[in-house]
N, C-alpha and C positions, 0 to 999 in steps of 0.2 A: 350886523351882518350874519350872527351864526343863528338870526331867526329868520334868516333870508333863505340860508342853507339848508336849513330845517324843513322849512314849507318845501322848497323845490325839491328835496331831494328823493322823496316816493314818487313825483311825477315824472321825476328823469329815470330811476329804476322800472317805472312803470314803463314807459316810451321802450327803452331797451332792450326790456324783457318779450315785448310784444313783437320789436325788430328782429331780435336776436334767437330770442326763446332759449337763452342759458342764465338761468337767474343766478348762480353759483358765480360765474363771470363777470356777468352785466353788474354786480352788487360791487365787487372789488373794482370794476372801472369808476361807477359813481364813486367809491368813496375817494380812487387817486384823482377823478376830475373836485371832490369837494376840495381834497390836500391841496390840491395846484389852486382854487378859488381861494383860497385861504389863504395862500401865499402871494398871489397875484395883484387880488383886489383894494387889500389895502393900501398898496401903492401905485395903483395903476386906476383904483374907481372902479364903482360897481359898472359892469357893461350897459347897455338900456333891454337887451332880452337876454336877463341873468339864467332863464329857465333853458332858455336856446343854446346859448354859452357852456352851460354843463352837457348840455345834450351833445353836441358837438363834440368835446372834449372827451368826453366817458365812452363817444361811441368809438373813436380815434383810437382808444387803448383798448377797447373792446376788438375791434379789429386786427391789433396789434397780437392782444392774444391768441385771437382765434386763428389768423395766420402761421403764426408759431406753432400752435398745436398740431394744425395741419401740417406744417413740415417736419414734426416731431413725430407724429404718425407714420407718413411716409417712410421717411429713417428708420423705423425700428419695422415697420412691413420690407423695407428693403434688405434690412440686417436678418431679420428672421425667412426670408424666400432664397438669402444664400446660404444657411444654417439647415445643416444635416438633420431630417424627422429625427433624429437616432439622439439629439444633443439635448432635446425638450424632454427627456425620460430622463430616467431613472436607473443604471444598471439594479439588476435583481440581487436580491442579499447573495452576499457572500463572491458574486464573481469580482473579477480583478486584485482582488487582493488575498494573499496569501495569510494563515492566523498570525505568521510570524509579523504580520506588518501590521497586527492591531494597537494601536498606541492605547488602547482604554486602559488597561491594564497600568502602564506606565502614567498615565496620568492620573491615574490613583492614589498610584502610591507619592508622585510629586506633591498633589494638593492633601495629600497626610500626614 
């Protein structure tokens, strides 16, 4: 079986990759469709289009991913379009805090 997996498994990253066009992605789906053939087949029998089976399978978590990213993008454009320009900076040295509220000083002498 794991030269079965071997053969099919650049065909089915290939097929993905050419759907999908996220090889970074489509490689981590093949490999949880190989973990699930792995786990599956020995008790269940190889399927009779094992090459289709991972295709299927790889592409199903592949979509899975890519849906989530898309709503994880979304969430963070929605979180950043209610976020003040003013929050994505940096104040400039020195405002907001006054010398007396420098702790470097005091952490000096702690880690001394």
């Amino acid at each position: 079986m794991e030269g079965l997996l071997r053969r099919h498994a650049p065909q089915v990253l290939g097929a993905l990759v050419r759907r999908y066009g996220h090889f970074d992605f489509a490689e981590d789906a093949v490999q949880e469709a190989l973990l699930a053939a792995a786990g599956q087949w020995p008790g269940h029998g190889v399927p009779d289009n094992p090459r289709g089976w991972l295709i299927k399978v790889a592409s199903r978590r592949l979509t899975d991913v890519l849906r989530s990213e898309e709503a994880r993008r979304l969430r963070e454009e929605r979180v950043a379009a209610l976020t003040p320009r003013d929050a994505f900076t940096a104040p400039p040295p020195g405002a907001g805090r006054a010398p007396s509220e420098d702790d470097t000083l005091t952490l000096l002498l702690l880690c001394c």
